[in-house]
C-alpha positions, 0 to 999 in steps of 0.5 A: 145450689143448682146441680146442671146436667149438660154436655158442650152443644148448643142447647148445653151451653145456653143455659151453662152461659145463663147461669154464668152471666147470672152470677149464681153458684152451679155444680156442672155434672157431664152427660156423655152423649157419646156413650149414650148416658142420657139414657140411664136410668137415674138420668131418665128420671129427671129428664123424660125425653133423655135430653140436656140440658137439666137442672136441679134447683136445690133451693126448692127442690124443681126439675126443669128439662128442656133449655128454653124452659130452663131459661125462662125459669132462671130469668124469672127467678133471678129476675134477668135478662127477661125485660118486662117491658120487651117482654113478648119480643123477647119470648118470640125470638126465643121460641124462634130458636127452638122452633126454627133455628135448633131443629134446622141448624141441628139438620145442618149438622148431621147432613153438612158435617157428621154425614156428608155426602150421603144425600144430595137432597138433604144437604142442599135443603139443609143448606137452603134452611140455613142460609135463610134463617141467617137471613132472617137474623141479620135483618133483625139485627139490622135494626138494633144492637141485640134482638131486643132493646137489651141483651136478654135470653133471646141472644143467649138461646141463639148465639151458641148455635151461630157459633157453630157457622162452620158446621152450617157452611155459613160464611158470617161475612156474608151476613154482617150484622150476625157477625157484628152481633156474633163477635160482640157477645162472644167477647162477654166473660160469661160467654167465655167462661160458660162456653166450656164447662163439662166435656173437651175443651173447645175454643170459641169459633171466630171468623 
């Protein structure tokens, strides 16, 4: 059993997909970031940053935090979606999504839909950050199917933060090769399912 703390972003949601596509029994447990419970002290302990997501791997007692080494964990573990023979162009996409995409589409958040209208400055930069890493996606996807040979943690790690486009005032048509992916993957059942685990229920954005 695998005890998962989390709440519905995109960070959340990459590893409550991971363990739906994997099959693998979880007990989902709800971190109101709202009212601010990610810094109580029993959730401190396992999660020195005061960040979701968490697990709690009971079957030999491990504390992973951080979503992109929670993901590479359950790859290994499970032996999924962690190609040996794609293996480093898996890794870099993944760590382009914690590099690049997470923090500058979460900039695109706080300046393009929780705070708008209080810096020019920020919102246009923000919206330049964000139409280039669309860019940057749709050409990748230009070439093939997923980011690698196969559908992997690399499309896992990204897809939840693409599904927040209209937070980003990203139009997908403009990027067709994002949307062909987008529109694919969120018709996977482990998508589906792992999209709403802890938290208010929210539809998954189409286009």
């Amino acid at each position: 059993m695998i005890d998962l703390y989390s709440s519905p972003s995109p960070n959340g949601r990459k590893i409550s997909i991971m363990l739906e596509e994997l099959s693998v029994e979880y007990n989902p447990i709800f971190i109101n970031l709202e009212k601010k419970e990610q810094f109580t002290e029993e959730f401190s302990k396992i999660s020195p940053s005061n960040k979701i997501p968490v697990i709690v791997d009971k079957d030999n007692d491990q504390v992973i935090f951080e979503s992109g080494a929670i993901l590479l964990y359950l790859a290994k573990k499970y032996n999924k979606f962690l190609n040996e023979k794609d293996y480093w162009e898996i890794i870099q996409w993944v760590f382009f999504q914690m590099a690049y995409v997470g923090p500058m589409l979460g900039q695109a958040h706080q300046y393009l839909f929780y705070n708008p209208g209080k810096s020019k400055y920020a919102e246009e930069k923000t919206k330049g950050y964000a139409k280039h890493i669309y860019k940057i996606l749709d050409k990748r996807l230009s070439k093939q199917e997923f980011f690698s040979n196969e559908y992997s943690i690399a499309d896992i790690s990204i897809w939840p933060w693409i599904a927040r486009f209209e937070r980003h005032q990203i139009n997908l048509n403009h990027y067709p090769n994002v949307l062909r992916w987008y529109l694919q993957i969120s018709e996977r059942p482990a998508i589906i399912k792992g999209y709403n685990v802890v938290g208010d229920f929210f539809k998954i954005p189409k286009p």
